[in-house]
C-alpha positions in Angstrom: 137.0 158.3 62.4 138.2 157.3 65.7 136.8 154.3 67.6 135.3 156.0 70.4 133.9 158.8 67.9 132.1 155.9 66.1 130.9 154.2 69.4 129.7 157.7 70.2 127.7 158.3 67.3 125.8 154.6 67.5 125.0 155.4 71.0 123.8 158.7 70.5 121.0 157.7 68.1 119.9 154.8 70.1 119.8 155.9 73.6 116.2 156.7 73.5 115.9 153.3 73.4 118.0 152.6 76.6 116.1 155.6 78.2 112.8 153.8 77.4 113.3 150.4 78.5 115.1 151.1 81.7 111.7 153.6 82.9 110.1 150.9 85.5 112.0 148.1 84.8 115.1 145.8 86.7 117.5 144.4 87.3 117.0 142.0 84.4 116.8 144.3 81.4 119.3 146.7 83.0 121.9 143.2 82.1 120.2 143.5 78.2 121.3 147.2 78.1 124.7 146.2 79.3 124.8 143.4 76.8 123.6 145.8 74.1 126.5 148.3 74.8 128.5 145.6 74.5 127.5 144.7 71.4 127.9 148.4 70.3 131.4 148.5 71.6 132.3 146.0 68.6 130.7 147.3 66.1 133.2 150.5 66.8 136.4 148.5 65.9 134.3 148.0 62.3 133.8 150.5 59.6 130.9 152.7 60.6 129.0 155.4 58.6 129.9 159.1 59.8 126.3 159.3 60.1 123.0 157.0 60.6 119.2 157.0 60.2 117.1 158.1 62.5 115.6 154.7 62.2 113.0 155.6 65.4 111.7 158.4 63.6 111.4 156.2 60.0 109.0 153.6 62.3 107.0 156.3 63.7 106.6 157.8 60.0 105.2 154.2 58.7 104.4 152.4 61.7 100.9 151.8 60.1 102.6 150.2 56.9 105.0 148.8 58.4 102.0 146.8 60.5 100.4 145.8 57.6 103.1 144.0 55.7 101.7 140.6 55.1 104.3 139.3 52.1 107.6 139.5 50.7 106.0 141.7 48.0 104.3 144.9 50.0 107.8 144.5 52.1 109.8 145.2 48.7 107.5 147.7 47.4 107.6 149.9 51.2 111.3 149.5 50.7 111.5 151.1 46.8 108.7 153.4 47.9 109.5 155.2 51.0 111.8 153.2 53.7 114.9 152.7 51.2 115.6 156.6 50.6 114.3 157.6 54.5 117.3 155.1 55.0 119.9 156.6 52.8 119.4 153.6 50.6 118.3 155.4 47.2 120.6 153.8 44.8 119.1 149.8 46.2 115.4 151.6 46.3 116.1 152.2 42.9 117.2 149.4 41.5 114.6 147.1 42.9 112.5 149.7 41.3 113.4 149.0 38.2 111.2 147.1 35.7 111.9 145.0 33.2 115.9 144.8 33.9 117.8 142.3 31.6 118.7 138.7 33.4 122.6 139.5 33.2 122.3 142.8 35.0 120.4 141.5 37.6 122.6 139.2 38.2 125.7 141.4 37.9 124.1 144.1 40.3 122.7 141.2 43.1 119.4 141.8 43.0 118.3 138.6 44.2 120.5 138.7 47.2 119.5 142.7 47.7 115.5 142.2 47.6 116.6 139.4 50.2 118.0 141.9 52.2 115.5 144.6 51.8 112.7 142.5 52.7 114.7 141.0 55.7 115.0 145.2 57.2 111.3 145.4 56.2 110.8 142.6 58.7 113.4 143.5 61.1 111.5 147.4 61.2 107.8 145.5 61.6 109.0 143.4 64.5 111.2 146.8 66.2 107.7 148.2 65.7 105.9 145.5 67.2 107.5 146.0 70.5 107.9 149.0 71.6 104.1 149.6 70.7 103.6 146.2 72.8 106.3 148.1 75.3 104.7 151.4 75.7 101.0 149.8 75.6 101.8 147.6 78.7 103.7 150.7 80.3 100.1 152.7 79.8 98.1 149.5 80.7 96.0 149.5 77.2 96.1 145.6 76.9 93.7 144.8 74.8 95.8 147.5 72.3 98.6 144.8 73.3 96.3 141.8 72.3 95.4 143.4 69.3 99.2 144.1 68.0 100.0 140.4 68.5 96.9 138.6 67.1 95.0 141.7 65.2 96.1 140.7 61.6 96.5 136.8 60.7 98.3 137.4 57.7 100.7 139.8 58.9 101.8 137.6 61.9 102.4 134.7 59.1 104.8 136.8 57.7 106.6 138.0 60.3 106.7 134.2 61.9 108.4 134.0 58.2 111.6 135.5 58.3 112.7 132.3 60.3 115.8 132.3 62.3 116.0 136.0 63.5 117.8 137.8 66.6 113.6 138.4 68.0 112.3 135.4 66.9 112.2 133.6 70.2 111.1 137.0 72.1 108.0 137.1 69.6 107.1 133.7 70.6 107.2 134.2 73.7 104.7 137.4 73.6 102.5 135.1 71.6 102.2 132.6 74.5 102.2 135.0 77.5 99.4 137.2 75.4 97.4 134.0 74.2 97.6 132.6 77.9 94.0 132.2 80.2 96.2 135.1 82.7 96.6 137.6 80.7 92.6 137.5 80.1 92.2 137.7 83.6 94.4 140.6 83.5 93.3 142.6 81.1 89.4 141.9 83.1 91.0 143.5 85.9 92.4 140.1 87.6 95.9 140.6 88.5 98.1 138.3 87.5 101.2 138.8 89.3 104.2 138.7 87.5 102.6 138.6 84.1 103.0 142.3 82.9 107.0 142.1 84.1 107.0 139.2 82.2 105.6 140.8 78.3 107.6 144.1 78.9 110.9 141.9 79.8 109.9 139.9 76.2 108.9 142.9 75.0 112.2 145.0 75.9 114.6 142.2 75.3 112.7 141.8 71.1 113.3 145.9 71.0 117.0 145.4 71.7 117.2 142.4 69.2 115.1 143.9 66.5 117.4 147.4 67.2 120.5 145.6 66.5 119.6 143.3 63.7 118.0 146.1 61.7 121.1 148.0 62.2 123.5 145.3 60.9 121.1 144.7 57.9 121.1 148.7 57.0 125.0 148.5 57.2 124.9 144.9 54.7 122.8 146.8 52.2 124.5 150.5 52.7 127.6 147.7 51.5 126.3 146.6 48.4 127.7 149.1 46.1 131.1 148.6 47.0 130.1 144.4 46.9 129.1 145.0 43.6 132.1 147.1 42.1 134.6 144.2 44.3 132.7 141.6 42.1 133.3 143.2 38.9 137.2 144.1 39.8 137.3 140.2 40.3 136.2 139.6 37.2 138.4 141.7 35.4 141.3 140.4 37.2 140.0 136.8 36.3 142.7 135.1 33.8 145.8 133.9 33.1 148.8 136.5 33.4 152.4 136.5 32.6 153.8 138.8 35.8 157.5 140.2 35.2 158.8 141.5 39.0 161.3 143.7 39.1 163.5 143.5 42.4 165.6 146.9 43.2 167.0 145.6 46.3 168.5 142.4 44.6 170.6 143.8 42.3 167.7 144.9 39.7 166.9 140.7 40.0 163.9 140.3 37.4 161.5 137.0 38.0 158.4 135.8 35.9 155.9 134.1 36.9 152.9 133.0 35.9 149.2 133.0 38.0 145.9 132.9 37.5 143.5 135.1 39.1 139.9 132.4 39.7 136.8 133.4 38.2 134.3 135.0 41.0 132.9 132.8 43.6 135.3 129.9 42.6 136.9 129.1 46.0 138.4 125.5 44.7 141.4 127.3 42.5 143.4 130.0 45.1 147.0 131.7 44.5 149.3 130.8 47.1 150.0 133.8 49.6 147.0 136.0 47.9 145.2 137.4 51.2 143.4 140.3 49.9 142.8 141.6 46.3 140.6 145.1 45.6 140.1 146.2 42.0 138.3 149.8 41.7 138.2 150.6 38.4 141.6 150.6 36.8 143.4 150.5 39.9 144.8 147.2 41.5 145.6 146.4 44.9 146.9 143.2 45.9 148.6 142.0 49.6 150.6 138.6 49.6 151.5 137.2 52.6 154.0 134.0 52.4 157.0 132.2 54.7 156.3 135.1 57.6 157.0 137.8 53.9 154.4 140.4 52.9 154.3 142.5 49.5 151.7 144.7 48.7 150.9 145.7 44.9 149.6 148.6 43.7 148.6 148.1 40.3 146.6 149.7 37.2 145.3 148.2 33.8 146.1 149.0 30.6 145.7 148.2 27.1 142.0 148.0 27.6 142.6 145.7 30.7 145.0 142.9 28.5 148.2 144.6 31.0 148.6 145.3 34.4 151.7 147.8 35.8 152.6 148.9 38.8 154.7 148.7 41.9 155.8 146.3 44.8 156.7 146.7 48.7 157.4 144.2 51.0 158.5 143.4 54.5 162.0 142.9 54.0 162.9 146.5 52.3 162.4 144.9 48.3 160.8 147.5 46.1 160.3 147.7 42.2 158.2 147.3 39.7 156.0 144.4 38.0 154.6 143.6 34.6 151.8 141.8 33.9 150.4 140.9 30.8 147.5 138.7 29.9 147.9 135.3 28.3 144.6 133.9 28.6 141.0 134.9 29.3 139.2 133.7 32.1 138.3 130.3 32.5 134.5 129.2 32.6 
C-alpha cells in the first residue's frame, strides 16, 4: 500500500478526534493537531495494517470497565475477555487466556512481555477515556462529572498513576492539580475563574492526542507479536555452527567455504561480520550481507530435518550461484 493510502487510512479513523478538539478551542491545540498529523505522516513511511479498529467505538462499548480498572489483573482479564478480539487481537487474547501453560512455552510465545503490553493498551484506553469524558464534560459545563472522573475511584487513579513514564502522564497531572485547585471549586459554585476551563480542556485535549497515539503504537507492537515470535524461533533454528560451500558463476564457477556461526537468540556479544538482516519463516532463509560498500542477499531453505541449508546468492557486483550449508555443530548455550 502506498504511503499516502496508509496516511489516508490513519486519518480517516481518527478525525473525529481532530473534529472534537478543535470545536471551541485555539490557537494552542490547533498546533497539537498539527503536531499530531505530523506524527501520523511518519507512521505512513512504516508498515501499516490495511485496516484499524475503530478504537472510539471499543471505549464507548467499555467505557464503564475500562473506568474501573484498578490492577494489572482486571486490565489483563478485559483484554482476554472482550478488548483483545474488538481489537483484532484474538490469537494474544487467547493465549493470555490460557491456563495452566508449561514454563517453556510461555517463554517461547512471550507471554510475559505480551501481558506487559496488553495491560499497557488497557491503560493507554482508560486514560484515552479519561479525557475526552473530562473534554466533553467541561464542553457541557457538568464539573462536578469532571471532578468525579479525576478523584471518583482511589484505586483506579493508583493504577493509572501506575503505568509510569507514559506519552499522558504529565497531562493527567496536570488535570489533577487544576481539578484539586481552591478555583476550580469556585467554579464549579458558579465563581468564574477566568482562564481555568481553557486551561483543563487544553490538558484535557493535549492527554486525548497523547493517549490516541500511544494506544495506537501499542495495538501495532502487539498486532506484531506473531511475526516476533516465529522471527525468534527462525533464530533459533539458524543458531549453530555451519560449513557454507558458495558457489560463484561469475568467477569462473570459483567455489569458497567458509565457516560461521549463527548466535543463539538475544546474544548480541557474538555477531557475523556483514550480517545486517536475517528472516527465517519456516523452512525458508533469507539472509542480506553488506561488506566493503558489497551486498549479497541469500535465499535459502533447510533440509535434512534442518542439519542443511541450500539455496542461492545475488550480489551488487553481478555474482550469482549457489551455496551449501551444512551443520557442524549445534547451537551453543
Amino acid at each position: 500500500m502506498r504511503a499516502e493510502a496508509r496516511y489516508s487510512i490513519v486519518m480517516r479513523h481518527h478525525n473525529y478526534v481532530i473534529q472534537h478538539i478543535l470545536s471551541g478551542m485555539g490557537l494552542a491545540l490547533v498546533v497539537m493537531v498539527a503536531l499530531l498529523g505530523t506524527w501520523l505522516n511518519a507512521k505512513a513511511d512504516e508498515s501499516l495494517p490495511s485496516s484499524l479498529p475503530d478504537f472510539p467505538s471499543v471505549i464507548r462499548a467499555h467505557s464503564d470497565q475500562l473506568a474501573k480498572i484498578e490492577s494489572d489483573k482486571g486490565a489483563n482479564n478485559l483484554f482476554v475477555s472482550a478488548i483483545g478480539p474488538a481489537l483484532q487481537l484474538g490469537d494474544a487474547a487467547r493465549t493470555l487466556g490460557t491456563h495452566p501453560m508449561p514454563p517453556k512455552l510461555m517463554k517461547e510465545l512471550l507471554v510475559s512481555d505480551l501481558t506487559a503490553a496488553a495491560n499497557r493498551l488497557i491503560g493507554n484506553l482508560s486514560a484515552w477515556r479519561l479525557a475526552s469524558t473530562v473534554r466533553e464534560a467541561v464542553n457541557a459545563r457538568q464539573l462536578t462529572t469532571v471532578t468525579h472522573q479525576l478523584f471518583g475511584s482511589q484505586e483506579a487513579r493508583a493504577w493509572l498513576d501506575q503505568q509510569g513514564e507514559t506519552p499522558w502522564n504529565d497531562s493527567l497531572n496536570r488535570l489533577y492539580v487544576l481539578v484539586a485547585s481552591p478555583e476550580w471549586t469556585k467554579e464549579s459554585q458558579g465563581d468564574s475563574t477566568p482562564g481555568l476551563l481553557v486551561s483543563v480542556l487544553e490538558q484535557a485535549a493535549r492527554m486525548e492526542v497523547n493517549t490516541m497515539q500511544a494506544t495506537y503504537q501499542e495495538w501495532d507492537r502487539i498486532r506484531s507479536w506473531k511475526d516476533r515470535v516465529r522471527g525468534l524461533r527462525g533464530q533459533a533454528r539458524l543458531c549453530g555452527t555451519w560449513q557454507w560451500i558458495i558457489h560463484n558463476h561469475q568467477r569462473n564457477h570459483q567455489e569458497q567455504k567458509l565457516s560461521l556461526l549463527f548466535p543463539p537468540v538475544g546474544n548480541t556479544q557474538v555477531t557475523l561480520p556483514g550480517l545486517v538482516e536475517s528472516i527465517v519463516l519456516g523452512d525458508n532463509v533469507y539472509l542480506r550481507w553488506e561488506l566493503d560498500r558489497l551486498v549479497q542477499e541469500d535465499s535459502l531453505q533447510f533440509s535434512k530435518e534442518g542439519h542443511r541449508l541450500e539455496g542461492t546468492f545475488v550480489n551488487s557486483q553481478g555474482g550469482w550461484g549457489s551455496i551449501s550449508g551444512k551443520r557442524t555443530a549445534s547451537c551453543p548455550p
